[in-house]
Structures are given as C-alpha cells and as structure tokens.
mmCIF file of the protein (N, C-alpha, C, O) and its ligand, coordinates in Angstrom:
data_MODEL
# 
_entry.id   MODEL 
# 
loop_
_entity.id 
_entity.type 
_entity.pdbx_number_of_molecules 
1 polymer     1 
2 non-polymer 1 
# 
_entity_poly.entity_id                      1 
_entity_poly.type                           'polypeptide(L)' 
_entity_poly.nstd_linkage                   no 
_entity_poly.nstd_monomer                   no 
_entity_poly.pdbx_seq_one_letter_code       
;(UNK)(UNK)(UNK)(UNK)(UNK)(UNK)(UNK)(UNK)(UNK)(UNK)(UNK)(UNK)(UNK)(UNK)(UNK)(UNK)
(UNK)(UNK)(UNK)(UNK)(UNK)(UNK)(UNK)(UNK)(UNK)(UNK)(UNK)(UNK)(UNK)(UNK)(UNK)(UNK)
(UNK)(UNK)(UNK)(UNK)(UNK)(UNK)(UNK)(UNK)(UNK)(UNK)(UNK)(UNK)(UNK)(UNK)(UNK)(UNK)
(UNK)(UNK)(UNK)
;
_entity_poly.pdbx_seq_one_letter_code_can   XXXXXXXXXXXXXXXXXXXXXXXXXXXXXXXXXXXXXXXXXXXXXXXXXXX 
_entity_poly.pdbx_strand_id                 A 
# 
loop_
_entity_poly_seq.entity_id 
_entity_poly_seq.num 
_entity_poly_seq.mon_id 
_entity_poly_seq.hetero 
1 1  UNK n 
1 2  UNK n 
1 3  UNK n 
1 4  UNK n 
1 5  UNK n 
1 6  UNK n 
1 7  UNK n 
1 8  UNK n 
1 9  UNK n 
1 10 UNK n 
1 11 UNK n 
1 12 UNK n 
1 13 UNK n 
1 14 UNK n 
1 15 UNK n 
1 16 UNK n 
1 17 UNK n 
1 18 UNK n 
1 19 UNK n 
1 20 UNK n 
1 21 UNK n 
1 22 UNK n 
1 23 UNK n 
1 24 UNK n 
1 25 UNK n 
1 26 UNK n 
1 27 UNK n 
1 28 UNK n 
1 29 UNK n 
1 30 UNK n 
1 31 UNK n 
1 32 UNK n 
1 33 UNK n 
1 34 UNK n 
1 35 UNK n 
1 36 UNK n 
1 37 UNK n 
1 38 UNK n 
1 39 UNK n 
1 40 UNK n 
1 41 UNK n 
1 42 UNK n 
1 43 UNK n 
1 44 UNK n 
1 45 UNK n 
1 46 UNK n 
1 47 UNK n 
1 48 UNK n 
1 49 UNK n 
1 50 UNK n 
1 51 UNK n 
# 
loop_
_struct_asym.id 
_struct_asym.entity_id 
A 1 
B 2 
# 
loop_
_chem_comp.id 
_chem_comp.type 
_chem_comp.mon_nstd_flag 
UNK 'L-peptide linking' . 
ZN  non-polymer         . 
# 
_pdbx_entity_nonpoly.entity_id   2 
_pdbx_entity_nonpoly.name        ? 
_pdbx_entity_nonpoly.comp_id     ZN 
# 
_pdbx_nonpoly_scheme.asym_id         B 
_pdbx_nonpoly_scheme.entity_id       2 
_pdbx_nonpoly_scheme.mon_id          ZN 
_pdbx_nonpoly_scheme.ndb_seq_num     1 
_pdbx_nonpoly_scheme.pdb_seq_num     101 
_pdbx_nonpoly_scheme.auth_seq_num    101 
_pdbx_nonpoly_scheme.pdb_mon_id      ZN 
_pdbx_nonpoly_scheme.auth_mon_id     ZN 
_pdbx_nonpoly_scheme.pdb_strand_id   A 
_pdbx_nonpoly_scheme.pdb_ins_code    . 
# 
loop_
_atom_site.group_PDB 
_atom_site.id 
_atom_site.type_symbol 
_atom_site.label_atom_id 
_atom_site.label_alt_id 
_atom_site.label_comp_id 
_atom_site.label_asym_id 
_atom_site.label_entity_id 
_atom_site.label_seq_id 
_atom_site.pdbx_PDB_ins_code 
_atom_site.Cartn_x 
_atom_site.Cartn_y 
_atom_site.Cartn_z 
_atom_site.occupancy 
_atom_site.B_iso_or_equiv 
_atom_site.pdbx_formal_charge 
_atom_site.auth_seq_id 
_atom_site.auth_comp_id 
_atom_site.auth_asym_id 
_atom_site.auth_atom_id 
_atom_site.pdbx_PDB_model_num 
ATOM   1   N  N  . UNK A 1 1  ? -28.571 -13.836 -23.463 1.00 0.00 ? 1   UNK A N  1 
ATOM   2   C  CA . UNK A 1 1  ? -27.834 -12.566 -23.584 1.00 0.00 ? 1   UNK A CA 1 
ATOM   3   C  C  . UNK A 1 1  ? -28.833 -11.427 -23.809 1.00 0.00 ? 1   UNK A C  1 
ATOM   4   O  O  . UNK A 1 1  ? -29.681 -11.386 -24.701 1.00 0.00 ? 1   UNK A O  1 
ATOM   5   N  N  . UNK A 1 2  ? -28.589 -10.454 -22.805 1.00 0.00 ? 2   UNK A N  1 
ATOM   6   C  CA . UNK A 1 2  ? -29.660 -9.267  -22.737 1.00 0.00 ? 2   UNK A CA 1 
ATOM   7   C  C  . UNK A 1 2  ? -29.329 -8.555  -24.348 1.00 0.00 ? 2   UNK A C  1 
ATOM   8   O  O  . UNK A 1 2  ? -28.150 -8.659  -24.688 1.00 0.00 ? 2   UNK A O  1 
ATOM   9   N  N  . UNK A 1 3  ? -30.102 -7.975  -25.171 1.00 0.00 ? 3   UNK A N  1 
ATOM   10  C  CA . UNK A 1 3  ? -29.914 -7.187  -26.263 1.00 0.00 ? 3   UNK A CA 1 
ATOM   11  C  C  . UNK A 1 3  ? -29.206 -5.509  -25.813 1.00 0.00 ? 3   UNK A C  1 
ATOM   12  O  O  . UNK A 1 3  ? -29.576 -4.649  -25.014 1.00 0.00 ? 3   UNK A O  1 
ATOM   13  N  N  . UNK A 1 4  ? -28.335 -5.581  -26.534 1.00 0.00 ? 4   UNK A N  1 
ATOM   14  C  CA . UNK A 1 4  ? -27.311 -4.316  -26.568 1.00 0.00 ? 4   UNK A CA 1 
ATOM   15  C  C  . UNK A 1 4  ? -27.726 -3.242  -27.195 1.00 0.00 ? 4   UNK A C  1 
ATOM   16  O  O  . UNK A 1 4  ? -28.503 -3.539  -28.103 1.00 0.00 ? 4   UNK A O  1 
ATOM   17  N  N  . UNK A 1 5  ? -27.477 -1.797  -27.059 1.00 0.00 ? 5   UNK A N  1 
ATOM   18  C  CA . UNK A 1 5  ? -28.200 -1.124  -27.919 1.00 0.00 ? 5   UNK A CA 1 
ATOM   19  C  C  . UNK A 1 5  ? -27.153 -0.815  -28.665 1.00 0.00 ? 5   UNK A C  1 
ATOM   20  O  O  . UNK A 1 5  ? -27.310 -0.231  -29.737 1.00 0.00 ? 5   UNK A O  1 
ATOM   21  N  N  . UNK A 1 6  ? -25.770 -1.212  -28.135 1.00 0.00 ? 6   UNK A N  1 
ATOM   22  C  CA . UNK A 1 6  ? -24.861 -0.530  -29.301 1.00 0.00 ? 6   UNK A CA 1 
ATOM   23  C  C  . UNK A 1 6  ? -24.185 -2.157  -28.532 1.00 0.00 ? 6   UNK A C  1 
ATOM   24  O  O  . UNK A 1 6  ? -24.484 -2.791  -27.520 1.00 0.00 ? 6   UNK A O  1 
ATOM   25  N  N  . UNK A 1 7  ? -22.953 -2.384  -29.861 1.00 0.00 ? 7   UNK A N  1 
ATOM   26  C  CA . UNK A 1 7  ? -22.542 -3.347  -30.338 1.00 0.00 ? 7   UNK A CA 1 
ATOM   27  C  C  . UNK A 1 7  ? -20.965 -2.738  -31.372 1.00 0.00 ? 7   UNK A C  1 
ATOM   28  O  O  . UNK A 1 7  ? -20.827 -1.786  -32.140 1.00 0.00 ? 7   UNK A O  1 
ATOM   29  N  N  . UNK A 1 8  ? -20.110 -3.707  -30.955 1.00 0.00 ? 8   UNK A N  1 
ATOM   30  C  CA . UNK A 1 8  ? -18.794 -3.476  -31.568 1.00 0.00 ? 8   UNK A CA 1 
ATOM   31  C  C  . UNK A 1 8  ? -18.790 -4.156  -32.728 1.00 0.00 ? 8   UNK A C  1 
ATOM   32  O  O  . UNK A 1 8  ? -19.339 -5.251  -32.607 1.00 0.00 ? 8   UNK A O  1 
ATOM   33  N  N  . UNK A 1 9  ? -18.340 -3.904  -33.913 1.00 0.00 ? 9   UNK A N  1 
ATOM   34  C  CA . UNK A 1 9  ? -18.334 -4.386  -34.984 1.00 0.00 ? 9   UNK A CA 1 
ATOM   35  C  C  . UNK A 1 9  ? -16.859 -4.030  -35.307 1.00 0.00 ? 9   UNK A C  1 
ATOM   36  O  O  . UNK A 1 9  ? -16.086 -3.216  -34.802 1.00 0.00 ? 9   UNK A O  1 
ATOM   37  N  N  . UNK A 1 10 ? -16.705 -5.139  -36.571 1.00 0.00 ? 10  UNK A N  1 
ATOM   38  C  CA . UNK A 1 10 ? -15.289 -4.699  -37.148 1.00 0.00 ? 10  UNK A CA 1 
ATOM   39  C  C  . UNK A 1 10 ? -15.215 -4.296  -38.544 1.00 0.00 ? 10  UNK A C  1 
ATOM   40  O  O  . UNK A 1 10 ? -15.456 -5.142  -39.405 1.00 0.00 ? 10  UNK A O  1 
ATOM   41  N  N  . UNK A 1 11 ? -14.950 -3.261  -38.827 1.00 0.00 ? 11  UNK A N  1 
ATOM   42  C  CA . UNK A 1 11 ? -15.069 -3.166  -40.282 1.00 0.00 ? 11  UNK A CA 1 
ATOM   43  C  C  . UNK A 1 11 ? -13.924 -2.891  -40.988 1.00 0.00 ? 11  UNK A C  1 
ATOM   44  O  O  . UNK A 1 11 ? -12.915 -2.480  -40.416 1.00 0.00 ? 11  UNK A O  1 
ATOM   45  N  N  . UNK A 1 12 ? -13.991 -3.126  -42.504 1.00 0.00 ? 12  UNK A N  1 
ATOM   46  C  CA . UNK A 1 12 ? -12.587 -3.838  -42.809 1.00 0.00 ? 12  UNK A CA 1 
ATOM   47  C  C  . UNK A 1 12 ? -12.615 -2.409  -43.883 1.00 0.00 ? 12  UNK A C  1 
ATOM   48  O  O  . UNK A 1 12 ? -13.460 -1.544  -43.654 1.00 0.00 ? 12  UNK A O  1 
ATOM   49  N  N  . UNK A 1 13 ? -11.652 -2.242  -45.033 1.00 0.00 ? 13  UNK A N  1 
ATOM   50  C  CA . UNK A 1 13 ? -11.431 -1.981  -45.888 1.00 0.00 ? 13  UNK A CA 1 
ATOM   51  C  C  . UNK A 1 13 ? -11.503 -2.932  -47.226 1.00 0.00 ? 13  UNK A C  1 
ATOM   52  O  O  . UNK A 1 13 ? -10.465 -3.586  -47.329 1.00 0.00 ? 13  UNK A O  1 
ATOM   53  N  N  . UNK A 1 14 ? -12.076 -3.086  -47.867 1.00 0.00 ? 14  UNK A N  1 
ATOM   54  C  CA . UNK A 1 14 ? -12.092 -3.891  -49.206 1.00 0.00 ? 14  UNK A CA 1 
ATOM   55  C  C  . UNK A 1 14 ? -10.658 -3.977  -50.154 1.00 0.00 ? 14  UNK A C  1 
ATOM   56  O  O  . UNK A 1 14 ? -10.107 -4.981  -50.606 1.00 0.00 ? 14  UNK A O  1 
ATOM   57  N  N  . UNK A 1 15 ? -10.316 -2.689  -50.262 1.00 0.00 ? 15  UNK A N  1 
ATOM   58  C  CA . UNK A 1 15 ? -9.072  -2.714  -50.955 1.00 0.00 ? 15  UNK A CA 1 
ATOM   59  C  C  . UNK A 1 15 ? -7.738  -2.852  -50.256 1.00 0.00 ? 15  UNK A C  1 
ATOM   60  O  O  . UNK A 1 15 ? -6.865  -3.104  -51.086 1.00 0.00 ? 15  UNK A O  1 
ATOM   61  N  N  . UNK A 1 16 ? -7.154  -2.754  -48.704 1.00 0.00 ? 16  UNK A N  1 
ATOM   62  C  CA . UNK A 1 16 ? -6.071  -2.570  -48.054 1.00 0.00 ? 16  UNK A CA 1 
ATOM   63  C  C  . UNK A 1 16 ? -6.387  -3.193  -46.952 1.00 0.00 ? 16  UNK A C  1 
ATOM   64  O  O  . UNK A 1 16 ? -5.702  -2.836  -45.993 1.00 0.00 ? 16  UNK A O  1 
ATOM   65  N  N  . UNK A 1 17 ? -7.425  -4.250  -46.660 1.00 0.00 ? 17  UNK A N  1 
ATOM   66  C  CA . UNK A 1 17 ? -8.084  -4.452  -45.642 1.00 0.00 ? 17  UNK A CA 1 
ATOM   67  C  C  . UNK A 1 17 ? -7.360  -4.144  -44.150 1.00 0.00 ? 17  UNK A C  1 
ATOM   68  O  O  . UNK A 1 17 ? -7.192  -5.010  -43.291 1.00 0.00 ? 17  UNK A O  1 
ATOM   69  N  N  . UNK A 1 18 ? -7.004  -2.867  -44.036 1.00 0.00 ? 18  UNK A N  1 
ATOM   70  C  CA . UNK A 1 18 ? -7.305  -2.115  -43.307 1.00 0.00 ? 18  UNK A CA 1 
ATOM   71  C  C  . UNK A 1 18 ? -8.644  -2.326  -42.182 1.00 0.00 ? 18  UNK A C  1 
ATOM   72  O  O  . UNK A 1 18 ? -9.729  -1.818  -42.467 1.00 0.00 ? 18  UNK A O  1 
ATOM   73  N  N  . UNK A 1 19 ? -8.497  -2.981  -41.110 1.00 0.00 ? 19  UNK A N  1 
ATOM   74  C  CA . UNK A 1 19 ? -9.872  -2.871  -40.269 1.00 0.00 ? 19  UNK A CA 1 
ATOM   75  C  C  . UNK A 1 19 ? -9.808  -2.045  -39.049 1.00 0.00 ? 19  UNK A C  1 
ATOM   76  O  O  . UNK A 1 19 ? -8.750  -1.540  -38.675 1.00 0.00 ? 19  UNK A O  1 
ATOM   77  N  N  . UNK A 1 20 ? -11.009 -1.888  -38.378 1.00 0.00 ? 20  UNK A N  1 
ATOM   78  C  CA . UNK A 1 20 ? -10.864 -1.023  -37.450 1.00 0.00 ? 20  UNK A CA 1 
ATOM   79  C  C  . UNK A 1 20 ? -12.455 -1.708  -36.864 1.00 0.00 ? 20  UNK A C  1 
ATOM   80  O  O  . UNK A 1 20 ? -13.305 -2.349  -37.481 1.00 0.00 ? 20  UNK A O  1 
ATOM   81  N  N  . UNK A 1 21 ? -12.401 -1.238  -35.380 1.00 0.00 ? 21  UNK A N  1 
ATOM   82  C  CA . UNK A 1 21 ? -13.267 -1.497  -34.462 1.00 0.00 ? 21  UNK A CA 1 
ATOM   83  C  C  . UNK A 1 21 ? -14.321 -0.559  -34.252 1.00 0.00 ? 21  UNK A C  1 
ATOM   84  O  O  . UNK A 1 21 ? -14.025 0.418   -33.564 1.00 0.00 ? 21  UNK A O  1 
ATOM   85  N  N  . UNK A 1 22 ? -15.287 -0.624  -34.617 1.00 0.00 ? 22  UNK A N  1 
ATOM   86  C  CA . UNK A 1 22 ? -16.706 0.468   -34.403 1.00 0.00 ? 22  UNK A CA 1 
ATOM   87  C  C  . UNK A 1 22 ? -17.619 0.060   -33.392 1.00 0.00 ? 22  UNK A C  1 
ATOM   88  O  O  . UNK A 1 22 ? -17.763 -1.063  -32.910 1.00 0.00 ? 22  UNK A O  1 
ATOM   89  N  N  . UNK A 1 23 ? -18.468 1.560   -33.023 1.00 0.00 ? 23  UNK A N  1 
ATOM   90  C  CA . UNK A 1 23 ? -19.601 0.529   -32.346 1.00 0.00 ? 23  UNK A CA 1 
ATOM   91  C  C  . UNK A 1 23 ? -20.430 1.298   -32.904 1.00 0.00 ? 23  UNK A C  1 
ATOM   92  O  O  . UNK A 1 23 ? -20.386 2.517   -33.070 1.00 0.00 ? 23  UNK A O  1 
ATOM   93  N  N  . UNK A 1 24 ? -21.588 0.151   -33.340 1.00 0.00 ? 24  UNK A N  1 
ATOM   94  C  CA . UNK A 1 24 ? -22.858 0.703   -33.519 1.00 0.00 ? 24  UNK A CA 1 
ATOM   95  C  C  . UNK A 1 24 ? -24.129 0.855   -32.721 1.00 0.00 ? 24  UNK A C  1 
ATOM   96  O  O  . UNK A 1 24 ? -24.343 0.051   -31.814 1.00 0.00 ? 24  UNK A O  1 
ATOM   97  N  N  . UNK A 1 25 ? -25.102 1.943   -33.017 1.00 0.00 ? 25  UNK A N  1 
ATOM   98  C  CA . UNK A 1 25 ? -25.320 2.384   -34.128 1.00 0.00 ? 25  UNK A CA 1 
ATOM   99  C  C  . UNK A 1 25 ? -24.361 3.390   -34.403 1.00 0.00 ? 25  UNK A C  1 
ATOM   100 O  O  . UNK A 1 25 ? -23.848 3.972   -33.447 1.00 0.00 ? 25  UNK A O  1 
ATOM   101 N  N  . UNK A 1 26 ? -23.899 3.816   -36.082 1.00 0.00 ? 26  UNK A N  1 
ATOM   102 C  CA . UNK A 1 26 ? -23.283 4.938   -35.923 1.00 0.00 ? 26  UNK A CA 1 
ATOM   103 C  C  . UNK A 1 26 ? -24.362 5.530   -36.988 1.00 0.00 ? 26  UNK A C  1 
ATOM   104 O  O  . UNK A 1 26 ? -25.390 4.907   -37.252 1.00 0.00 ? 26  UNK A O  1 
ATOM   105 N  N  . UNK A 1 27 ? -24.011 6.903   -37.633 1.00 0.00 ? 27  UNK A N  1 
ATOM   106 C  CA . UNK A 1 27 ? -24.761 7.111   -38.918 1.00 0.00 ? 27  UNK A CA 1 
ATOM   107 C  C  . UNK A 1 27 ? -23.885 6.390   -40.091 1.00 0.00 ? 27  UNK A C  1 
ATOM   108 O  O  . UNK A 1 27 ? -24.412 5.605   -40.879 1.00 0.00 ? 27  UNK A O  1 
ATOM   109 N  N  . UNK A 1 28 ? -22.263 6.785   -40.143 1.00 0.00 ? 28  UNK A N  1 
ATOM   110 C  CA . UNK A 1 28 ? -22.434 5.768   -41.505 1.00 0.00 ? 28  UNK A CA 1 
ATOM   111 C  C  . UNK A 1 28 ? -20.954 4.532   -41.432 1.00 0.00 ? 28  UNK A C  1 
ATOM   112 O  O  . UNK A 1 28 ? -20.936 3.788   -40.451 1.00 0.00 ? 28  UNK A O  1 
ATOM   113 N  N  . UNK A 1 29 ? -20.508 4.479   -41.841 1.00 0.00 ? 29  UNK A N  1 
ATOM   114 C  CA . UNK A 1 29 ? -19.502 3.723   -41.764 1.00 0.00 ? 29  UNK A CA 1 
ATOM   115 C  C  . UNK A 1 29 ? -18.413 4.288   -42.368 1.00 0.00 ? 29  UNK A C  1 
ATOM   116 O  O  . UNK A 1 29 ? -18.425 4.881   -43.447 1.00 0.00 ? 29  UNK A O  1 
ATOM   117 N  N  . UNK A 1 30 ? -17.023 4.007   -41.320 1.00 0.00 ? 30  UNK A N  1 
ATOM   118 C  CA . UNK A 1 30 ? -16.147 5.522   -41.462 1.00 0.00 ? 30  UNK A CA 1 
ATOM   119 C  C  . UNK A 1 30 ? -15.485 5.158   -42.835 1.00 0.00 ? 30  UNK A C  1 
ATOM   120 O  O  . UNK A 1 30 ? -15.901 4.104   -43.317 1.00 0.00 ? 30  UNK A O  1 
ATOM   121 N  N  . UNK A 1 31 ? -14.528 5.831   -43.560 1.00 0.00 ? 31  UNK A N  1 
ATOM   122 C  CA . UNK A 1 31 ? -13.663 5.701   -44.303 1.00 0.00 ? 31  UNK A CA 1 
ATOM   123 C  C  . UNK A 1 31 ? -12.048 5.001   -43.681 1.00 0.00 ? 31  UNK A C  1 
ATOM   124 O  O  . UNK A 1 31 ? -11.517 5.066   -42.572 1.00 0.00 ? 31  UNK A O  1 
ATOM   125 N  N  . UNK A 1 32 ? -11.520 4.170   -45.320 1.00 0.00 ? 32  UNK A N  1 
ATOM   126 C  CA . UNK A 1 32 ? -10.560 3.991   -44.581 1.00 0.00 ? 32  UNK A CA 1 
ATOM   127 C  C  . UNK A 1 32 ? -9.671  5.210   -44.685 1.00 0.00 ? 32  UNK A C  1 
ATOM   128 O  O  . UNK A 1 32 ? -9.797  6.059   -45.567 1.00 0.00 ? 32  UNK A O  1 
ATOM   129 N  N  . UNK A 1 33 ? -8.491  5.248   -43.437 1.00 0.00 ? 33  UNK A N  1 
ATOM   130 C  CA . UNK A 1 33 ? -7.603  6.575   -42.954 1.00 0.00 ? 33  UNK A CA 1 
ATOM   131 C  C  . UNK A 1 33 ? -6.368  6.605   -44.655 1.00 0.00 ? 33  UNK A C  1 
ATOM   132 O  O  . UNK A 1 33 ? -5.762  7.534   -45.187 1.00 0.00 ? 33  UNK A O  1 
ATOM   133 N  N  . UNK A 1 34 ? -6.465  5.261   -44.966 1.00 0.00 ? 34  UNK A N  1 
ATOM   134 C  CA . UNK A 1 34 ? -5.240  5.040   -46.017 1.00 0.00 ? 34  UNK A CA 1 
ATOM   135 C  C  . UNK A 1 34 ? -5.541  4.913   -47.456 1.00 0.00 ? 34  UNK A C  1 
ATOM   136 O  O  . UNK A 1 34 ? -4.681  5.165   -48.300 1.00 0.00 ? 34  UNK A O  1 
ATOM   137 N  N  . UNK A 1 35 ? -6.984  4.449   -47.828 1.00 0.00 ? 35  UNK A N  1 
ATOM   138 C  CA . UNK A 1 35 ? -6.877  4.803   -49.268 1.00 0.00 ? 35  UNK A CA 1 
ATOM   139 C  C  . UNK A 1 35 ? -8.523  5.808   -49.314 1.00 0.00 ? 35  UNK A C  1 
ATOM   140 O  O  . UNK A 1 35 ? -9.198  6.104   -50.300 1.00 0.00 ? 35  UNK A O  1 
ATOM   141 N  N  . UNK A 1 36 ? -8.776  6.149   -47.749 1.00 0.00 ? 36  UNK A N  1 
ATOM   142 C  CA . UNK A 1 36 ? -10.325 6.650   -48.354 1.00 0.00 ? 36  UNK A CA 1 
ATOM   143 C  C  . UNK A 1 36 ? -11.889 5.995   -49.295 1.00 0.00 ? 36  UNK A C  1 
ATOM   144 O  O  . UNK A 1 36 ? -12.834 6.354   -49.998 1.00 0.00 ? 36  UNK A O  1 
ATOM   145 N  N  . UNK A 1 37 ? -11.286 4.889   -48.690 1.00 0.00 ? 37  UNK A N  1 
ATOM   146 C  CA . UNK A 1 37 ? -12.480 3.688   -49.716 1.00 0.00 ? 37  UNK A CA 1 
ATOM   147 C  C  . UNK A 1 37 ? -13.842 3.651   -48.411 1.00 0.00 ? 37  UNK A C  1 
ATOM   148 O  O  . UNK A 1 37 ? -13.332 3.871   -47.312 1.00 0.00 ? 37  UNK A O  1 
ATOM   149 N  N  . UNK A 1 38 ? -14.749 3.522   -48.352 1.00 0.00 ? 38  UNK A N  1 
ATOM   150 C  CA . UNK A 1 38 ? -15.786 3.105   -47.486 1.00 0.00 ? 38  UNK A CA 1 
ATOM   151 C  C  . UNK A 1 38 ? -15.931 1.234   -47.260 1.00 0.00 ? 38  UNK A C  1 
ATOM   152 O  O  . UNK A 1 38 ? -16.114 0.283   -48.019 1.00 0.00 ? 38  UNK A O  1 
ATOM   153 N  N  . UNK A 1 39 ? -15.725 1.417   -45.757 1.00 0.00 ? 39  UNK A N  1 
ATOM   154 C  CA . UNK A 1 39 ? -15.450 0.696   -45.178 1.00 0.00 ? 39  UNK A CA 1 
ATOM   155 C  C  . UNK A 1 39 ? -16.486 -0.667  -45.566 1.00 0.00 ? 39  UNK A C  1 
ATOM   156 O  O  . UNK A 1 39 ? -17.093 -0.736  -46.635 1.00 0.00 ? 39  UNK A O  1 
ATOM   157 N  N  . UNK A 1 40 ? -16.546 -1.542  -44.669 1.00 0.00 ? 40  UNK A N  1 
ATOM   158 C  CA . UNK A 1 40 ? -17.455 -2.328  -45.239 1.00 0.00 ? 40  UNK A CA 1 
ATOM   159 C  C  . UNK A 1 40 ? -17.520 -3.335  -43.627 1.00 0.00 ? 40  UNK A C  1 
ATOM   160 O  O  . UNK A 1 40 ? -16.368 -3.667  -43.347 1.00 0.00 ? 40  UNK A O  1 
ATOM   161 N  N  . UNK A 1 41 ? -18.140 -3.653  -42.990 1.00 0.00 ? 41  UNK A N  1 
ATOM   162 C  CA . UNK A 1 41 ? -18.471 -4.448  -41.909 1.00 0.00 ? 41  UNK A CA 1 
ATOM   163 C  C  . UNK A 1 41 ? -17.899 -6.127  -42.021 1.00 0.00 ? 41  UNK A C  1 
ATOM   164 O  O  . UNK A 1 41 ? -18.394 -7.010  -42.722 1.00 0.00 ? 41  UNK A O  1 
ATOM   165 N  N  . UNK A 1 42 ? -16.942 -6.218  -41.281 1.00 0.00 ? 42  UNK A N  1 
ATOM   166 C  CA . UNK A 1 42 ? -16.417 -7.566  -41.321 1.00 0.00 ? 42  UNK A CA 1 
ATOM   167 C  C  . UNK A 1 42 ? -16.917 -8.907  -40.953 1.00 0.00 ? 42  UNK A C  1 
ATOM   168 O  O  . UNK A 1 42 ? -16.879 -9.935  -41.629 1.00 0.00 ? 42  UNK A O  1 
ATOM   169 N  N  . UNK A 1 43 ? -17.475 -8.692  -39.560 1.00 0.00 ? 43  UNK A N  1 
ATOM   170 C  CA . UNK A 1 43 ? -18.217 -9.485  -38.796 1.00 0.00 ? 43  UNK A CA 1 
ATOM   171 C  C  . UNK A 1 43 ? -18.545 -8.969  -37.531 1.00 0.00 ? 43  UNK A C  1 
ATOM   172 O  O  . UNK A 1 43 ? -17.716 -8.166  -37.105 1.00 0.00 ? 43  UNK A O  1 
ATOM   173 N  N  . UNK A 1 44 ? -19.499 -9.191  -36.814 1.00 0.00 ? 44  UNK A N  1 
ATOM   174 C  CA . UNK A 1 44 ? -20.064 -9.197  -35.793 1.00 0.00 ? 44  UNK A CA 1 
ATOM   175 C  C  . UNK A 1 44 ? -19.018 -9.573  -34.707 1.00 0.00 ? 44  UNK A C  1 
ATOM   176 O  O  . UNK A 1 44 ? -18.513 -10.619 -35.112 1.00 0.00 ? 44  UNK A O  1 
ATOM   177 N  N  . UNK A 1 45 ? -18.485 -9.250  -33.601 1.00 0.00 ? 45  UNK A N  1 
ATOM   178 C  CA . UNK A 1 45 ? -17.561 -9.129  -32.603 1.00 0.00 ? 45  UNK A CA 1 
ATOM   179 C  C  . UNK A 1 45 ? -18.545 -10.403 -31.172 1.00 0.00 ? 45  UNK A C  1 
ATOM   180 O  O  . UNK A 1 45 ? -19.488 -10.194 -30.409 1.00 0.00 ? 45  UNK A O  1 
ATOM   181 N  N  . UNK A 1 46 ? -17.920 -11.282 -31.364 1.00 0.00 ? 46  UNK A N  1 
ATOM   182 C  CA . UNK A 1 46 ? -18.603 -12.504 -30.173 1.00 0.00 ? 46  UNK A CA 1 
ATOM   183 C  C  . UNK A 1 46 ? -17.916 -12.705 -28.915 1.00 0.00 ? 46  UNK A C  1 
ATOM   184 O  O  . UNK A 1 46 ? -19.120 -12.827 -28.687 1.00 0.00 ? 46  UNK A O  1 
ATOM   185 N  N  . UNK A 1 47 ? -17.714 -12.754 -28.601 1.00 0.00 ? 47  UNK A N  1 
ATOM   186 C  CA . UNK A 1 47 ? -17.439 -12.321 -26.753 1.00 0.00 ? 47  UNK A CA 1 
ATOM   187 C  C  . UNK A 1 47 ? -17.140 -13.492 -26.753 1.00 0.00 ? 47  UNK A C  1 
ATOM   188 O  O  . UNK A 1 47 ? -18.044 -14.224 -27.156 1.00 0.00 ? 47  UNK A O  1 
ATOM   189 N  N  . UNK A 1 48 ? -15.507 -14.357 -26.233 1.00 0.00 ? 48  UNK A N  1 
ATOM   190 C  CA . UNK A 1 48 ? -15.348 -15.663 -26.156 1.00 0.00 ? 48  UNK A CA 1 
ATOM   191 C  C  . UNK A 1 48 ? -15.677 -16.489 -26.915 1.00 0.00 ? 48  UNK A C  1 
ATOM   192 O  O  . UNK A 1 48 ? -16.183 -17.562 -26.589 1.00 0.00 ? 48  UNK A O  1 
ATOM   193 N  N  . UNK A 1 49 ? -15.391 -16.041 -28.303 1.00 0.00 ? 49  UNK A N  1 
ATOM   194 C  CA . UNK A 1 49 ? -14.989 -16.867 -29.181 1.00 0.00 ? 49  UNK A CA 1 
ATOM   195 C  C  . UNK A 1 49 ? -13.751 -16.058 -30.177 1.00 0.00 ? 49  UNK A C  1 
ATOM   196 O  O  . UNK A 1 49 ? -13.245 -15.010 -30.579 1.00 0.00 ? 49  UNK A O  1 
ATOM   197 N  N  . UNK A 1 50 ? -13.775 -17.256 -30.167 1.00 0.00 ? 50  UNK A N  1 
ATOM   198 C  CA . UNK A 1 50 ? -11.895 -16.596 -30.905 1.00 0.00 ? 50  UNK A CA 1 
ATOM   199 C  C  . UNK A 1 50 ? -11.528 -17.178 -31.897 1.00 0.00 ? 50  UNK A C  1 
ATOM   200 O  O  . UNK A 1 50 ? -12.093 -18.266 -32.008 1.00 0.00 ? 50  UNK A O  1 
ATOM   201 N  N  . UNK A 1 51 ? -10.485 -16.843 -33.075 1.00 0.00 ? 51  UNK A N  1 
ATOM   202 C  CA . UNK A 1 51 ? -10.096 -17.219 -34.187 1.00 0.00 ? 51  UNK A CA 1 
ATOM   203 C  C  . UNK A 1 51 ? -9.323  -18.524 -33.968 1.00 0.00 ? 51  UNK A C  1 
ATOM   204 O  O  . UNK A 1 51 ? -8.824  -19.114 -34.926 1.00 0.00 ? 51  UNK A O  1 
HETATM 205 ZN ZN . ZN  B 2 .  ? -7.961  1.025   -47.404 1.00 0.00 2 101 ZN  A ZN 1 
# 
C-alpha cells in the first residue's frame, strides 16, 4: 500500500461518544458539535475490513 498523505480517521467524543470522520493531517482535532469536549481519535479507518 502506497503511503497517503492524508488519511481518514474516526474520532470519537469521550463523554457522548459522539464520532465523526476526519481526514488528516488537520491542525487540531475538532470539538464535539454536542457537548464541546475535544475529540479524541478512535481508530485508524482500514479499507476492507469491517466490524
Ligand atoms: Zn460529546
């Protein structure tokens, strides 16, 4: 797999886990829309693999 310069990530909310789909790089990691907590990176997004 060729290296990506940006990459989808999922990042969650800690308190409402609230997640949402990013791509990085960004500068920071967004807030959540519902309690305003800073987000926190869930896992790495794998292409054909699934829950
Ligand atoms: Zn939240």
């Amino acid at each position: 797999m060729e290296p990506a310069k940006k990459e989808s990530v999922e990042v969650i909310c800690p308190r409402c886990r609230y997640t949402q789909i990013v791509t990085l790089p960004m500068d920071d990691l967004p807030r959540c829309p519902q309690c305003k907590t800073r987000m926190s990176i869930s896992e790495l997004l794998d292409e054909g693999k699934s829950y």
